[in-house]
Each structure stands twice: as structure tokens, then as C-alpha cells.
C-alpha positions as a Markdown table, in Angstrom:
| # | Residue | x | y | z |
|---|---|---|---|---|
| 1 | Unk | -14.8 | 103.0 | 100.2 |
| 2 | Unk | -13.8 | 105.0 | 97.1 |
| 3 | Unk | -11.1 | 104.5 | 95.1 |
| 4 | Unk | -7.7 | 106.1 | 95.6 |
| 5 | Unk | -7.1 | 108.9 | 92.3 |
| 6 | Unk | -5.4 | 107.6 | 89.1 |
| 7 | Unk | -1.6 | 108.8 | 89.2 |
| 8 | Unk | -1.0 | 112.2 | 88.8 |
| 9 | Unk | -4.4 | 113.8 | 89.7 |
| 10 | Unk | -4.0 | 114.2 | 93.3 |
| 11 | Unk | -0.2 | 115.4 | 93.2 |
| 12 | Unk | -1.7 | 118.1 | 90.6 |
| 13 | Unk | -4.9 | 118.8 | 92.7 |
| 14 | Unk | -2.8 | 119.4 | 95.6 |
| 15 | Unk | -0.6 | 121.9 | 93.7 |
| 16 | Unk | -3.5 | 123.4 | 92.5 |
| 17 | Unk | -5.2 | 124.1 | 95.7 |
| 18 | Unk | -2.0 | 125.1 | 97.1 |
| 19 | Unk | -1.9 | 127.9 | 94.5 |
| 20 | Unk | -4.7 | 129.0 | 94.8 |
| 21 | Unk | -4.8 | 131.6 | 97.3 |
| 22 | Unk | -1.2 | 133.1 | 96.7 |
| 23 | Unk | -2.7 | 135.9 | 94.4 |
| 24 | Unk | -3.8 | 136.4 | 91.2 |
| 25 | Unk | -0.4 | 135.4 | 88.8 |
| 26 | Unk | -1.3 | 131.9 | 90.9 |
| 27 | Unk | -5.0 | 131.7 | 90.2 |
| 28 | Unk | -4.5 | 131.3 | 86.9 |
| 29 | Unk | -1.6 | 128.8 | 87.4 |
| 30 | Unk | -3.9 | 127.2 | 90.5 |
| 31 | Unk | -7.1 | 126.7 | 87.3 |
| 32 | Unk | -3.9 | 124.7 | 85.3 |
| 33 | Unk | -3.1 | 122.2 | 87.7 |
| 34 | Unk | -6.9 | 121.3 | 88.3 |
| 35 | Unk | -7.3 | 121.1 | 85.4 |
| 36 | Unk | -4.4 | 118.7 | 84.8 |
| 37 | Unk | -6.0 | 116.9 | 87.7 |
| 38 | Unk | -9.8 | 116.4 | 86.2 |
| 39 | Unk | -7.9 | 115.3 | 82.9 |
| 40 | Unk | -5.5 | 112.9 | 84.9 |
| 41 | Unk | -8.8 | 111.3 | 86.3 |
| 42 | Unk | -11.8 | 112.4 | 85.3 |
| 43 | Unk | -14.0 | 110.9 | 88.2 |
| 44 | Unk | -11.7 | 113.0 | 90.9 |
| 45 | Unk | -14.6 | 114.7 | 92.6 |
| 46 | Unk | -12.0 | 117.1 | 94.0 |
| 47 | Unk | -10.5 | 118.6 | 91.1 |
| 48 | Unk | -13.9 | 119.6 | 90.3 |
| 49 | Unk | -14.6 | 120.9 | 93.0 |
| 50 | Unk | -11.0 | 122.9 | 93.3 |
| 51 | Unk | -11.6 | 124.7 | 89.9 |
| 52 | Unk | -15.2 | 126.2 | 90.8 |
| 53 | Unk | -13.4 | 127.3 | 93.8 |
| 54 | Unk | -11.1 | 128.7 | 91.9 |
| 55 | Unk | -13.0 | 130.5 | 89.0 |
| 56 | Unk | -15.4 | 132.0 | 91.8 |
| 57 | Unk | -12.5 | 133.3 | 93.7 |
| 58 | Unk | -11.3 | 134.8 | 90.3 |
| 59 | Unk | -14.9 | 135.9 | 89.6 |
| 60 | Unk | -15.1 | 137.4 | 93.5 |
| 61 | Unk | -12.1 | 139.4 | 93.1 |
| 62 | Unk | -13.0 | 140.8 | 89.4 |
| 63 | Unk | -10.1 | 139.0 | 87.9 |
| 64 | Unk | -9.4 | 138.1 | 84.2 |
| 65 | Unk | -12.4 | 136.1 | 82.3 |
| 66 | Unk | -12.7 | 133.2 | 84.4 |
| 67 | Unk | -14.3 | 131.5 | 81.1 |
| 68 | Unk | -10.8 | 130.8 | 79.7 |
């Protein structure tokens, strides 16, 4: 059984994924809370996971540099 997420990680994720398809002025702010969420706990799997999805979406839709 894996282990529940340190505090703060999946609160951030959540946030994260939540922003992510509101438009691009949330993308970014989407890439901040997963990010907040890998540092939080750096084994959450999902925060991983939500921040390629997010820097392809980014990527898809020709948006900013996805590199910052």
C-alpha cells in the first residue's frame, strides 16, 4: 500500500491540477503549485506526473517557454 503524501503536497497538487485547464494566466500558476507539490514531497508520483501534463499542454497550445 503506498504511503499517503507528506503535508502539503497533495493540497498543492490538487490546486495545481485544478488550474490547469482554466487557460493560459492558470497554466503557469497550475506549473507553481506542482511544483510546490514535488518540493513538498519529492517521491509524490503525481506531482510529476501533473507538471509534464502541464508543460505539454503549454507546449500543445504554443504557449510561453515551457522550460521556465
Amino acid at each position: 500500500m503506498p504511503r499517503p503524501p507528506l503535508p502539503g503536497a497533495q493540497e498543492a497538487y490538487w490546486r495545481g491540477r485544478y488550474l490547469l485547464n482554466k487557460g493560459h494566466e492558470t497554466r503557469v500558476l497550475s506549473i507553481q503549485f506542482l511544483e510546490q507539490a514535488a518540493r513538498a514531497d519529492p517521491q509524490y508520483a503525481p506531482a510529476y506526473a501533473g507538471l509534464t501534463t502541464a508543460c505539454a499542454t503549454m507546449a500543445f497550445h504554443m504557449e510561453g517557454d515551457v522550460g521556465e
